[in-house]
C-alpha positions, 0 to 999 in steps of 0.5 A: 977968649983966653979964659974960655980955652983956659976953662975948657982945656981945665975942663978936658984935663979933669975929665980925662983924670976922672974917666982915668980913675974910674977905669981904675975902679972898674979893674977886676976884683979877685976873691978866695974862699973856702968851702966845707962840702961833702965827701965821701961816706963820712968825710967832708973836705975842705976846698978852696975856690976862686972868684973873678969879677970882671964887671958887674951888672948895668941896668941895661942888662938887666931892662934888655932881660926883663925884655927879652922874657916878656917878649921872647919867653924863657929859651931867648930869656936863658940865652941872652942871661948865658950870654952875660960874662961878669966873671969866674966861680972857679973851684981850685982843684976842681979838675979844670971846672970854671963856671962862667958868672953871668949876674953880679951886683955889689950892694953896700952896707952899713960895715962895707958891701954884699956881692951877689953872683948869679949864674946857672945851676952846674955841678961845681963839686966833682965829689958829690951827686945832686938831685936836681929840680927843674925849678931851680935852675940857677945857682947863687954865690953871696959874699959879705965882706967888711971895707978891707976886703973880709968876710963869709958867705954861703953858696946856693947850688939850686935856687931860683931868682927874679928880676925886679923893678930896681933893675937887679937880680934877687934870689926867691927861693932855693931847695937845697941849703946853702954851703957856708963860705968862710975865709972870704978874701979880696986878693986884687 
């Protein structure tokens, strides 16, 4: 009987540490990057941009949009995606402009991971005016960073994405290139 509480209270105290230490992986990651993006006339700028992730996307989600596109159709589609808060895309300087992510997923690789953001199509850059086609109607930020937290990435301001049978989120296409992230840092 001693045994079985001893083995039982065993089994609280290192679930307790577990969930504990899970909570801790689970803390905000906080990135910096900078950006070349057009200017005026004939002049490009330097910006620098923040990126929080507060969490990144469950299964879950992803099963409850592919249900509610089959369903409901693309309106309650863009309404539950909009509903999703996975972080911030933040351009410093950017006159208070904070773009809500609403799609993230870290994906490893062979020299640390991928993170994928996906959010919908915004204008993010006050200096420059963009033709826009309803096809592409997200915007998609990815990062590749080594295991210390360092890397590039590159910023697709019109792109369209679908969700697959692995319970992700995946780029299909994009009409504009893509803007080049370097510099890319893991600050918390």
């Amino acid at each position: 009987m001693k045994k079985r509480i001893i083995s039982g209270l065993s089994m609280w105290i290192f679930m307790a540490a577990f969930l504990s230490s899970s909570a801790e992986l689970l803390e905000t990651e906080e990135f910096t990057a900078r950006v070349l993006s057009g200017g005026q006339q004939y002049t490009e700028s330097v910006k620098k941009i923040k990126i929080t992730i507060d969490s990144y996307t469950t299964d879950e989600e992803v099963l409850n949009l592919v249900s509610v596109w089959n369903q409901q159709g693309y309106e309650t589609f863009m309404d539950a995606f909009r509903a999703l808060n996975k972080g911030i895309f933040f351009p410093i300087g950017g006159r208070g402009i904070k773009i809500i992510i609403h799609g993230a997923h870290s994906i490893p690789t062979e020299k640390g991971r991928q993170i994928l953001l996906y959010t919908t199509r915004q204008s993010w850059d006050v200096e420059m005016n963009q033709r826009i086609d309803p096809r592409f109607s997200f915007m998609v930020v990815e990062l590749n960073v080594d295991n210390k937290g360092k890397g590039t990435g590159k910023i697709y301001e019109q792109a369209s994405i679908q969700l697959t049978p692995q319970r992700t989120f995946v780029m299909d296409g994009y009409n504009s290139p893509p803007k080049q992230l370097w510099d890319v840092r893991l600050s918390k």
